[in-house]
N, C-alpha and C positions, 0 to 999 in steps of 0.2 A: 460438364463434359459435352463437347463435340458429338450428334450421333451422326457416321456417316455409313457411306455405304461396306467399308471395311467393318466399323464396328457392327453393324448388322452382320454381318456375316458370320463374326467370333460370336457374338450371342445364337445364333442359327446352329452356331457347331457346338457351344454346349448346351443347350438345348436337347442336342441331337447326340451327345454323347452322357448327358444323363438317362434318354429312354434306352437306350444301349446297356448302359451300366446294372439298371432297376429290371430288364426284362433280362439281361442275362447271369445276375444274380438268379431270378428264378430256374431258368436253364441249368445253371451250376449247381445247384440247390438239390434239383430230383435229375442228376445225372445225365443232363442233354434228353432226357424225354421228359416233359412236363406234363401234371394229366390236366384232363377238360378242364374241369372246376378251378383249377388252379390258374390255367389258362387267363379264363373268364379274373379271375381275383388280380393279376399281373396289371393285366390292360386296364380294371378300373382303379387299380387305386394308382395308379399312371398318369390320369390325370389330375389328383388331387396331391406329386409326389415333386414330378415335375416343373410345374409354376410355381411350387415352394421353392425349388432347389434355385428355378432362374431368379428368382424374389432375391434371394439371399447370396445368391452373385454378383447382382448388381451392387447391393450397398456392401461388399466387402469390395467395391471398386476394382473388380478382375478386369473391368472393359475399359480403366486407363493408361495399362499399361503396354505396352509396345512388344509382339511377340519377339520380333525380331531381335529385342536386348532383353528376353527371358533371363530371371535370374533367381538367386535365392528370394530374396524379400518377394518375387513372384509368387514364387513354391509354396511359403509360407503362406500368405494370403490365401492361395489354394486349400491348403491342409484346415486352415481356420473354418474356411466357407462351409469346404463340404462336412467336418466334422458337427457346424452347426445344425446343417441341415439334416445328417446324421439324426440327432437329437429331436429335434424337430418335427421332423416325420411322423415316429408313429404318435407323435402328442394330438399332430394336427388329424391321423385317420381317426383316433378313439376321440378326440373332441368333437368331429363332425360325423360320426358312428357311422363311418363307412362299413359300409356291410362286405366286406372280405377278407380272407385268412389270409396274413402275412406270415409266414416263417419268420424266427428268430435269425437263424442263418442267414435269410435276404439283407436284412436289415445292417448286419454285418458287412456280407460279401458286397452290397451295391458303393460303399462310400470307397471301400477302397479300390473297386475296379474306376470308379468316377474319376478319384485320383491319379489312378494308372492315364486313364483318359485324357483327363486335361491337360494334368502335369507333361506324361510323354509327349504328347500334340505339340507345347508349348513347346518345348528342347528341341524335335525333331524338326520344326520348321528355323529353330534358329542356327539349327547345326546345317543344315542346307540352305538356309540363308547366307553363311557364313562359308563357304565350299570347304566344307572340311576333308573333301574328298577332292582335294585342288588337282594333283596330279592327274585324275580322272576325268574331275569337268574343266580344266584349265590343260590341254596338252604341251601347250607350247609355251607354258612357264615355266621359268631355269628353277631348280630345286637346290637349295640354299641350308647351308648348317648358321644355326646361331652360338652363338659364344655368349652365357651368359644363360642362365636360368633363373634370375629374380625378379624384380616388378617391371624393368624395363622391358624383355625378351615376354613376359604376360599382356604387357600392353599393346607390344608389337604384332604380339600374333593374330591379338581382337581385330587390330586397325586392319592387318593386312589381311582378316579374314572377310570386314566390312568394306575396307574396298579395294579391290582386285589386282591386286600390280603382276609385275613382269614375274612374280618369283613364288615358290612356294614352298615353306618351311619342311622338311625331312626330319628332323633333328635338333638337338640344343645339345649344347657341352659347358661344362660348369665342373668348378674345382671341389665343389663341397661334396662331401661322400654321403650325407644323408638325402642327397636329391638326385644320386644316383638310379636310375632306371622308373625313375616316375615319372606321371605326366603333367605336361604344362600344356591346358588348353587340348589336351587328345594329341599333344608332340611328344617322344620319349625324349629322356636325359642320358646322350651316348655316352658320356663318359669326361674323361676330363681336356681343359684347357689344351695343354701339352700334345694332346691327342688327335688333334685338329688334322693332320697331315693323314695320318690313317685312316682317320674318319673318313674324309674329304672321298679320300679313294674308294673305300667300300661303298661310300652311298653313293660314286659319280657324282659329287658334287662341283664346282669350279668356282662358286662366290661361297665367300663365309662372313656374314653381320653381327658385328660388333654390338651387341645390347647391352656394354657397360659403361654408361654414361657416369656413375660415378665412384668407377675405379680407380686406383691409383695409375697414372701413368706409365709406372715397370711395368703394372699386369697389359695393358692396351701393350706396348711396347713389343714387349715379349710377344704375344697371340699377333700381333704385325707381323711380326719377325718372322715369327712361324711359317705363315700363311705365307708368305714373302718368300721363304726359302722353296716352299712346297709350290710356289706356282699361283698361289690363291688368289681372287681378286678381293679385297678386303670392303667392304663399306663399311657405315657406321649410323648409328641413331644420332639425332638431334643430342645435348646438352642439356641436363634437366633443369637450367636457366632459362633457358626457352622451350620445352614443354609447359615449364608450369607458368609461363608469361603468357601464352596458348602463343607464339609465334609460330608453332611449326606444331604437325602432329607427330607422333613416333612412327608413325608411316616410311615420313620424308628421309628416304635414303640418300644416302652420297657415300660418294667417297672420302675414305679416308686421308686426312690434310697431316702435313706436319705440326702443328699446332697439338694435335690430339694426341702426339707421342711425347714431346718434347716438352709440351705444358707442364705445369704441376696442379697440384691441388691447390682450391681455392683460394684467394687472401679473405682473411676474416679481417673485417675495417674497422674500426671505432666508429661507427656512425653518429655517434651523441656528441663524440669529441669533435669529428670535424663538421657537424654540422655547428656547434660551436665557430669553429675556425671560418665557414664560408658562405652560411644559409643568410642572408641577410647582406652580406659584406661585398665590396668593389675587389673584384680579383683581376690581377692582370697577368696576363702568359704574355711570354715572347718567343720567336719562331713558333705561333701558334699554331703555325701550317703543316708545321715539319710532322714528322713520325709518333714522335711523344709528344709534342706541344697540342697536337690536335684531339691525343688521347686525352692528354690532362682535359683537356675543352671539355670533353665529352662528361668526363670522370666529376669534374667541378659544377659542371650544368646540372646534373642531379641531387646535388645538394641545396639549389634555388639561391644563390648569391642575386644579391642586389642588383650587380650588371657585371658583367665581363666583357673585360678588357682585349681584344687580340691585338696582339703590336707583331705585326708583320715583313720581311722586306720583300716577298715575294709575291706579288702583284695576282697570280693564281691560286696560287694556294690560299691565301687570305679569302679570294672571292667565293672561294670551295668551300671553306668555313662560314662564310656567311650564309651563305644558301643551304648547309646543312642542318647548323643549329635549328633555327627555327622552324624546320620540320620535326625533327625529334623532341624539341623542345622550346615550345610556341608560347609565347609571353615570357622569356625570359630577355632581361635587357641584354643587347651587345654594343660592344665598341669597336667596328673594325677600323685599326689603324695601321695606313702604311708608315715603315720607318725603321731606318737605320739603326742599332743598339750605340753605334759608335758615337750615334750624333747626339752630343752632349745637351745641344740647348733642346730640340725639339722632343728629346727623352724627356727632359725634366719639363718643360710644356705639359706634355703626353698625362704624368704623372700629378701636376698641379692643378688638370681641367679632373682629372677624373679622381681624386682621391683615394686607388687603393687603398688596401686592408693587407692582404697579400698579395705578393709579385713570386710566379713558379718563373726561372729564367730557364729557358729551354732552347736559345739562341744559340747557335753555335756551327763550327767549321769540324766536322766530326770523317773526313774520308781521307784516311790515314797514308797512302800512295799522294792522294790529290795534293794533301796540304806538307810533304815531306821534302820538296825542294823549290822550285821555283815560285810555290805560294808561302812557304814558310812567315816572311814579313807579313803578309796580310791575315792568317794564320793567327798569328800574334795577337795584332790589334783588333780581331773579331771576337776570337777567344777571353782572351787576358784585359786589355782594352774595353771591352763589349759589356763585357761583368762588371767593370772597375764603374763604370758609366753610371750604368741600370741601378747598382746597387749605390754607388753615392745622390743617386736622384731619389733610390728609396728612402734613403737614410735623411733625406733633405726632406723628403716631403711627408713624414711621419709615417711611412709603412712600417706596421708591428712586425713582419715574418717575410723576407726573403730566403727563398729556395733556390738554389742553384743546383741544374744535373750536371752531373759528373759522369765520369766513367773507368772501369775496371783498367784504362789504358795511362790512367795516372799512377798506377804503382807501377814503380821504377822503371819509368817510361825511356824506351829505345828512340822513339817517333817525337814530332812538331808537337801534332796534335795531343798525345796523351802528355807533354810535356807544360803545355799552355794550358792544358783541365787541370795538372795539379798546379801552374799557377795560380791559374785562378781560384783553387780551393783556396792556398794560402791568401790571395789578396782579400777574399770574405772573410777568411778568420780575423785578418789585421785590421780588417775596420769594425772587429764587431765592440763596444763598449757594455761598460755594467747596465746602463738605461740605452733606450731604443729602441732601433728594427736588430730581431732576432736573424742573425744568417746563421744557411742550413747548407751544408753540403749532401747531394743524395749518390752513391758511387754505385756504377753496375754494369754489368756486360753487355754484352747483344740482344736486342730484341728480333723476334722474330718478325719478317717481312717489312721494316722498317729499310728508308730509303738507304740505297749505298752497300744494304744487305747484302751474303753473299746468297741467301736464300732466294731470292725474284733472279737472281742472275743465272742459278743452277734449272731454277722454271722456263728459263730464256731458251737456256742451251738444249733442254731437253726435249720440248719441243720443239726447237727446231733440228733434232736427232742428233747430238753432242757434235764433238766430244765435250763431256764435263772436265772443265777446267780446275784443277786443286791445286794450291800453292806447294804444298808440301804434305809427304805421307802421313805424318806426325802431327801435322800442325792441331791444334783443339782452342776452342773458342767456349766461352760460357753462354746459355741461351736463355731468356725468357720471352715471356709473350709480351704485346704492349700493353693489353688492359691491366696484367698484375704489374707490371714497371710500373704504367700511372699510379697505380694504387698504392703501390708501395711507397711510392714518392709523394702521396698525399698524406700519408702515413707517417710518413719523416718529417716532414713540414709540421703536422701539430707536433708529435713529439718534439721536435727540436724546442732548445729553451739560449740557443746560441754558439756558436763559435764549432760546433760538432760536425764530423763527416759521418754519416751514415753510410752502412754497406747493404747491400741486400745478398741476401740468403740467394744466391743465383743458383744452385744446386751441385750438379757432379758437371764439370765439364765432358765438351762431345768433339768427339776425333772428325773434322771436316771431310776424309775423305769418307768415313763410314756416313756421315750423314749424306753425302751425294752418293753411297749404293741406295741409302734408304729412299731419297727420292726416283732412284730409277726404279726402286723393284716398285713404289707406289705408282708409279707410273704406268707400268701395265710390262715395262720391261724387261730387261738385264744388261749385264756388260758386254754380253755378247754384240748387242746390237748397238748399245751407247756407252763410248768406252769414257773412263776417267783418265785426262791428261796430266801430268802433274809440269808446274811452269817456273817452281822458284818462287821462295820468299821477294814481296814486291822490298819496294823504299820501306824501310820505317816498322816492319812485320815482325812479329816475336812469332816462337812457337807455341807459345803458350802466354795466357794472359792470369794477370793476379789481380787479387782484390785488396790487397794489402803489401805496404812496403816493408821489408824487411826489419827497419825500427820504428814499426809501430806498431799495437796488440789492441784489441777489441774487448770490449766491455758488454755482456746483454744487455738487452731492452726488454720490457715487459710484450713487447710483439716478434714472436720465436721468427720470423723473417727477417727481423732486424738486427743489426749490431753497431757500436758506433767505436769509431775510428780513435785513438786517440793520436793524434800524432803528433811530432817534432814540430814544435814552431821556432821560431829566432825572428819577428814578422815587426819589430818595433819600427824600422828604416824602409819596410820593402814598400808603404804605398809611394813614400818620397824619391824612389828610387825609380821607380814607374816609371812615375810621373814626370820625372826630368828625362826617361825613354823615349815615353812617347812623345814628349815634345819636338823630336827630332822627326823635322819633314821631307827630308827624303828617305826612301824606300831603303831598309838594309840589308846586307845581300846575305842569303843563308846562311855563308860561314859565322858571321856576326852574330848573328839571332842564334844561331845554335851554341856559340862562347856564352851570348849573357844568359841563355836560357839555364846552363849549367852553371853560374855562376850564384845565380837564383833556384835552382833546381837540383843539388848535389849528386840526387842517385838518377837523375835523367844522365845516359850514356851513348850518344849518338853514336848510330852506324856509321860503317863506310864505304862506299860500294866502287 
């Protein structure tokens, strides 16, 4: 141990609060008058009382520990030491025949005033170390309710009592009735969740922090809402993926993101299976750049594959994946490559330098307005084409598991786009055989803040003070975030065993216009000031989206996120049928493309505007 000048000083104070303890046990003893001789007996056996007691301080190691993080296991050590020395004592005056009368009573009274002594010392410099009288020594800190009374909203209060921010706890509210009006850390429990809004007022409060990192998203949702309605500004703790990675401490406030309402609860992964599937093995993504292709990157990097493959056509985004991998994840091989999905030979090139194991194809023409009239042909052949490629190069060049994403906009698709992802579901089933590469269809709705989004667009508008733009009153879209998309799609990929469309568990769908009040009120706003415009369903727009077409039904999986599709095939003619499509090189004009699509696509029903 370290002797410095602090720890001199903790030895100095007890020290100085055992002759404290030992002379006013005598004091207590004969009633605050002591007589002479007793006097006289105090002071000498004082000094043969006292170097025991610091003796037996030291090797109970009181002087390692830190006042400032005073705690039980402190406490205890205390209670040990002084009980020894307790004991101790009168062995050591009748061994060395000290010549003085000790009372019975001293003996008693000095261990537990010592106690009193150290012990309280210890607390009270860490309860003033900690400003637990914040509103007092901190004036100009805003005074904040927490939501949440369990380990999170305990941790919170340490951190923020060790070190100093803008704010200082008043309160905690929490649903549970047994933690009703007790304390957390010297904070009362006001009352419940629900309650936030009255709280809020009675205390003048105007922020309220979210301490439940791992609630369920209604509970977050709801206490948003609340707070939202009542004027609140909301923040939130970190994520306890990142406290216990130490990325962040529970300090570190923010505000509240849509992600945090909208999320779900965790995916729980096979890690054994697809480290099976990728630890070791050549994987290749395509649009690696894009939204989900970049997540996959991420998602796939963690399982330490052999090399990874990125097959790009976007010259930035590709370069943005390079330069990020290998920070996050340094010594892992990559392959960046530019290139077209359509381009047959330099695909199969691509695929015969590097060897895959797995191919996630995440290429695609996915912006439903963009690709509904004037891009419809090209549409086609990036889509439908794009997959037809990738996947006859997988299939040539011995990949065990092609993955293809899909999306929620292939059941009984109005639109191009959602018409060309259920082609292309079906041209993977048609090529799948008994031996080979395994193809995987994975189907799902919106990610959040993925490109094209309508979520970065409602951020656009509202900072720059609306109006927020909504298609329609009604409209409802299904949400996930990218990391569980990735996952989920990693997920579907080992499951798969061939020829299957996987659905994911996307949750309850959400009313677009209600999700642009919830980014104003997160915003710090309302409608008042940023109003919602509504503009009409674009080209190609449902009011709602499915996961499932009307004649096909779903089977579980052993992963409760999963389902798998079964649907209608009739797919014996459709690769040959393509194939004599796309042989034609001029450009075909929408109404065409939208005749063969439904010719091929039965329950795809084009708009008409």
């Amino acid at each position: 141990m370290n002797f410095n000048p602090r720890t001199a000083t903790i030895i100095l104070h007890d020290i100085l609060a055992a002759t404290f303890a030992w002379l006013a046990a005598y004091w207590l003893r004969f009633n605050l008058a002591v007589p002479p001789e007793f006097q006289a007996a105090a002071f000498t056996t004082l000094l043969w009382v006292v170097p025991l007691q610091a003796v037996i301080f030291w090797r109970f190691g009181l002087y390692r520990g830190i006042w400032r993080f005073a705690s039980l296991p402190d406490l205890k050590r205390i209670v040990l030491a002084v009980g020894l020395a307790a004991l101790m004592a009168p062995l050591v005056l009748i061994l060395f025949r000290v010549q003085a009368v000790v009372p019975r009573s001293v003996l008693i009274l000095d261990p537990l005033l010592l106690l009193i002594v150290m012990g309280g010392s210890r607390l009270a410099y860490r309860a003033w170390k900690e400003h637990r009288l914040a509103s007092v020594l901190r004036p100009s800190s805003r005074p904040v309710l927490v939501a949440g009374a369990g380990s999170a909203a305990d941790f919170l209060l340490r951190e923020l009592a060790r070190n100093p921010s803008g704010f200082h706890v008043v309160g905690l509210l929490d649903d549970s009735r047994d933690k009703r009006g007790r304390l957390v850390q010297g904070i009362p429990v006001l009352g419940a969740l629900d309650e936030v809004a009255a709280w809020a007022k009675k205390m003048e409060v105007d922020d309220v922090v979210l301490a439940l990192p791992s609630a369920a998203h209604a509970v977050r949702k709801r206490i948003t809402q609340a707070c939202a309605d009542a004027g609140l500004n909301v923040l939130t703790v970190p994520s306890l993926e990142d406290l216990v990675a130490g990325r962040v401490s529970v300090s570190s406030l923010r505000r509240i993101e849509l992600d945090d309402l909208l999320g779900r609860d965790p995916v729980q992964l096979d890690d054994s299976g697809l480290h099976q599937l990728l630890t070791g093995q050549v994987v290749m993504v395509t649009g690696a750049g894009g939204s989900i292709g970049s997540e996959l990157c991420r998602q796939i990097a963690r399982f330490a594959p052999a090399k990874l493959v990125l097959f790009e056509q976007s010259e930035l985004a590709l370069y943005a994946m390079e330069q990020e991998l290998p920070q996050h994840f340094p010594g892992l091989p990559i392959a960046p490559v530019i290139g077209d999905v359509k381009n047959a030979v330099w695909v199969n090139q691509v695929m015969a330098g590097h060897r895959p194991a797995v191919v996630f194809h995440a290429a695609a023409y996915k912006h439903v307005p963009l690709m509904e009239n004037d891009n419809a042909w090209e549409a086609v052949r990036n889509n439908v084409l794009g997959t037809q490629v990738v996947a006859a190069a997988a299939q040539a060049n011995g990949v065990a598991k092609f993955v293809m994403i899909s999306t929620d906009k292939a059941v009984n698709p109005t639109n191009v786009m959602g018409a060309t992802k259920r082609l292309a579901e079906m041209a993977c089933q048609a090529m799948q055989r008994a031996a080979g590469t395994r193809f995987v269809s994975v189907r799902f709705g919106n990610v959040l803040g993925s490109s094209g989004s309508v979520i970065p667009k409602f951020q656009k508008q509202i900072e720059a003070g609306g109006p927020v733009t909504v298609t329609h009153p009604e409209i409802t879209r299904y949400f996930m975030s990218i990391p569980e998309a990735a996952q989920l799609v990693l997920q579907a990929g080992l499951m798969g065993e061939g020829g299957e469309i996987f659905v994911l568990d996307m949750g309850e769908p959400v009313k677009i216009a209600e999700l642009a009040r919830l980014m104003i009120r997160l915003s710090g706003a309302d409608e008042n000031r940023i109003r919602i415009e509504y503009t009409g369903l674009r080209p190609g727009e449902k009011l709602y989206e499915e996961l499932l077409a009307d004649d096909e039904s779903t089977l579980p999986t052993p992963h409760p996120k999963l389902r798998v599709a079964k649907a209608r095939a009739a797919l014996d003619q459709l690769a040959n049928e393509l194939d004599d499509w796309f042989r034609t090189k001029n450009c075909q004009p929408e109404q065409a493309v939208k005749q063969a699509l439904t010719r091929w696509v039965p329950e795809y029903t084009p708009q008409d505007y």
